[in-house]
C-alpha positions in Angstrom: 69.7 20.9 -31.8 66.4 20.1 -33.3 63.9 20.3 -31.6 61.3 16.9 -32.1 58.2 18.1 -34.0 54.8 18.5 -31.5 52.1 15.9 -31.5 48.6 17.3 -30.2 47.3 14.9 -27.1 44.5 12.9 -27.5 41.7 14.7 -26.7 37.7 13.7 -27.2 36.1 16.5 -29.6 32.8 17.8 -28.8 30.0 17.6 -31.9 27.0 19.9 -31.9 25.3 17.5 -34.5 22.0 16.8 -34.1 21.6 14.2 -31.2 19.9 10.8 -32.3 17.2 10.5 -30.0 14.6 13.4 -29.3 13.9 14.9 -26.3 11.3 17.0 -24.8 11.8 20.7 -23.7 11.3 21.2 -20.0 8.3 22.9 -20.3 6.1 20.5 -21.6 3.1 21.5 -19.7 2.9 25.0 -20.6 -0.2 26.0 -22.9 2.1 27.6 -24.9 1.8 26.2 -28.2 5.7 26.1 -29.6 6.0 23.9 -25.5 6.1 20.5 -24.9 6.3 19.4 -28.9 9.1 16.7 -29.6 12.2 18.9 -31.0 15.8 17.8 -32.7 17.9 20.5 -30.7 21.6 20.1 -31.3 22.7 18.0 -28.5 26.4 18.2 -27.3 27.5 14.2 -28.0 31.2 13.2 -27.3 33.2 11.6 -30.4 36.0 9.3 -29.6 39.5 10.4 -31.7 42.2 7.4 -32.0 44.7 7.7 -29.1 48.1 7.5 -30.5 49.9 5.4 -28.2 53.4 6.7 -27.0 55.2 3.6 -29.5 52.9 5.2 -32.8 54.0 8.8 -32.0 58.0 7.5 -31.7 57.3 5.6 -35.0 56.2 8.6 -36.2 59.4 10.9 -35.0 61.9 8.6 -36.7 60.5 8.7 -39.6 60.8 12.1 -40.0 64.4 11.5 -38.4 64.9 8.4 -41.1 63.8 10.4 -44.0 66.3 13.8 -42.9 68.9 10.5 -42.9 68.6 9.6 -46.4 67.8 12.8 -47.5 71.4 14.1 -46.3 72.7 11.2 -47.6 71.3 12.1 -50.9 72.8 15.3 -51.3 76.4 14.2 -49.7 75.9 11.6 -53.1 74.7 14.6 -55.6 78.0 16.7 -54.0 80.2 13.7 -54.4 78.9 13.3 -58.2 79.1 16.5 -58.7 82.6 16.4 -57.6 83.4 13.1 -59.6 81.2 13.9 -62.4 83.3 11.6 -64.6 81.2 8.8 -62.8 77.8 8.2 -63.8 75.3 7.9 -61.1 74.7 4.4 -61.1 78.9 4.1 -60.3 78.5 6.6 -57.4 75.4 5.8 -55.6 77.3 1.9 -54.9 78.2 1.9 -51.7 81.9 1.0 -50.3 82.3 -2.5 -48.9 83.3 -2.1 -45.4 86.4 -4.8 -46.0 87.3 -2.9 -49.0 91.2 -2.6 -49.4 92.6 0.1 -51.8 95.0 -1.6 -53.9 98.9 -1.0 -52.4 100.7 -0.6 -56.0 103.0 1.7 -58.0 101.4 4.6 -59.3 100.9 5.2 -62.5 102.9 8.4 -64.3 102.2 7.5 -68.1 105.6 6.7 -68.7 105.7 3.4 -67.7 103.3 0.3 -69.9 99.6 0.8 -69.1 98.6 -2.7 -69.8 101.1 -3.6 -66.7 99.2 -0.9 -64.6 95.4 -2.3 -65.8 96.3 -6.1 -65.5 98.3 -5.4 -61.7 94.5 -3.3 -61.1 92.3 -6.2 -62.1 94.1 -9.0 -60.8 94.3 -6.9 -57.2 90.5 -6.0 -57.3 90.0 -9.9 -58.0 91.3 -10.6 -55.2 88.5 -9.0 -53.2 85.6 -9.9 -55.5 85.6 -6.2 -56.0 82.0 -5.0 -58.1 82.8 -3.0 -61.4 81.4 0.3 -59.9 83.7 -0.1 -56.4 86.6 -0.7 -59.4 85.9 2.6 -61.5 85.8 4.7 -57.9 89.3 2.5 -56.6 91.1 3.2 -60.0 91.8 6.7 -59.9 93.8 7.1 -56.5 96.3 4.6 -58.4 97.1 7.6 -61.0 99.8 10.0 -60.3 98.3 13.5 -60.2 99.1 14.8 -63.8 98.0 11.1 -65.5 94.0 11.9 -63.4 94.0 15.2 -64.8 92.9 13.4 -67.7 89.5 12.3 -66.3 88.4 15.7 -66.2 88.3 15.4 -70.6 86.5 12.8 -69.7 82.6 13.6 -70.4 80.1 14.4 -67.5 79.0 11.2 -66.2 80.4 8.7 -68.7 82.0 6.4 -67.5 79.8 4.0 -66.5 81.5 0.1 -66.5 85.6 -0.5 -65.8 85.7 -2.1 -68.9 84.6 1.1 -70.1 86.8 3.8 -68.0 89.3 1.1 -69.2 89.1 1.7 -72.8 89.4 5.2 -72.4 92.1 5.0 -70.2 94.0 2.5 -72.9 93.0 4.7 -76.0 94.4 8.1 -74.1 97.6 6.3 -73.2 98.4 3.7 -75.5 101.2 6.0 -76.7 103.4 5.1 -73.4 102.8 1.0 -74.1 106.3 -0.8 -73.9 107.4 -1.4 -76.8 109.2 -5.1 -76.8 112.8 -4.0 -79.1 113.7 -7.3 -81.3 117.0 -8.1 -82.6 116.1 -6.6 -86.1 114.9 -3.6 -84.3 118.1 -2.6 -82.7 120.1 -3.2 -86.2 
């Protein structure tokens, strides 16, 4: 446990400066010559300090505390990116709704038509007015294991919109699109 950082009491500081008005040493009446002249010895003179009240010093103490906050919450971010590197860090640094619902559907295995598995995405995410950043996080966790093993081809930090990540995503696996058979097609 921390401990909370020391703040000095107020205390009034002493000056040695030179006093404003003069004064007379106490031997004014002695013939001796350097006696009784006016003189500008230092005279001790008490300078007020401003008190820090007890609410400015706990202002003061949580905003160190405030500024540890963010600053772990900074580098749990940079880990997570650096994790998720995929993600640029505009799409990372969103934060999660606290209402947000990861979408209940089939994942995908890239055997099945992608356009199904984007379109049943979207419409789902619509649903909850879902912000395109919250979207490019949400979409992975509907991938089977070996189809997100493609993100890591991905470049560092690229995808940066859905309609992006959903490009790549469509030009990667257009090869398992249904293909819709005719009557000519089966002859």
């Amino acid at each position: 446990m921390e401990t909370p950082p020391t703040v000095a009491p107020p205390l009034a500081l002493v000056s040695l400066a030179p006093s404003s008005a003069p004064h007379f040493n106490s031997l004014a009446s002695d013939p001796n010559p350097h006696w009784g002249q006016l003189s500008w010895m230092p005279t001790p003179t008490l300078v007020e300090t401003p008190v820090l009240s007890l609410e400015q010093r706990l202002e003061e103490m949580m905003g160190c505390k405030i500024a540890e906050a963010m600053s772990n919450k900074s580098n749990r971010q940079q880990s997570m990116v650096l994790e998720e590197d995929h993600f640029s860090l505009e799409v990372m640094t969103i934060p999660l709704p606290r209402d947000f619902k990861q979408p209940k559907m089939e994942k995908y295995d890239g055997s099945s038509d992608y356009v199904d598995h984007l379109r049943s995405f979207v419409d789902l995410m619509r649903l909850q007015a879902t912000l395109d950043a919250i979207m490019c996080r949400a979409f992975p966790p509907t991938l089977r294991r070996e189809v997100r093993d493609w993100l890591a081809t991905l470049p560092p930090k690229s995808i940066r919109t859905f309609d992006d990540f959903s490009k790549s995503f469509a030009a990667h696996f257009a090869r398992s699109k249904r293909v819709k058979k005719t009557a000519i097609s089966l002859m």
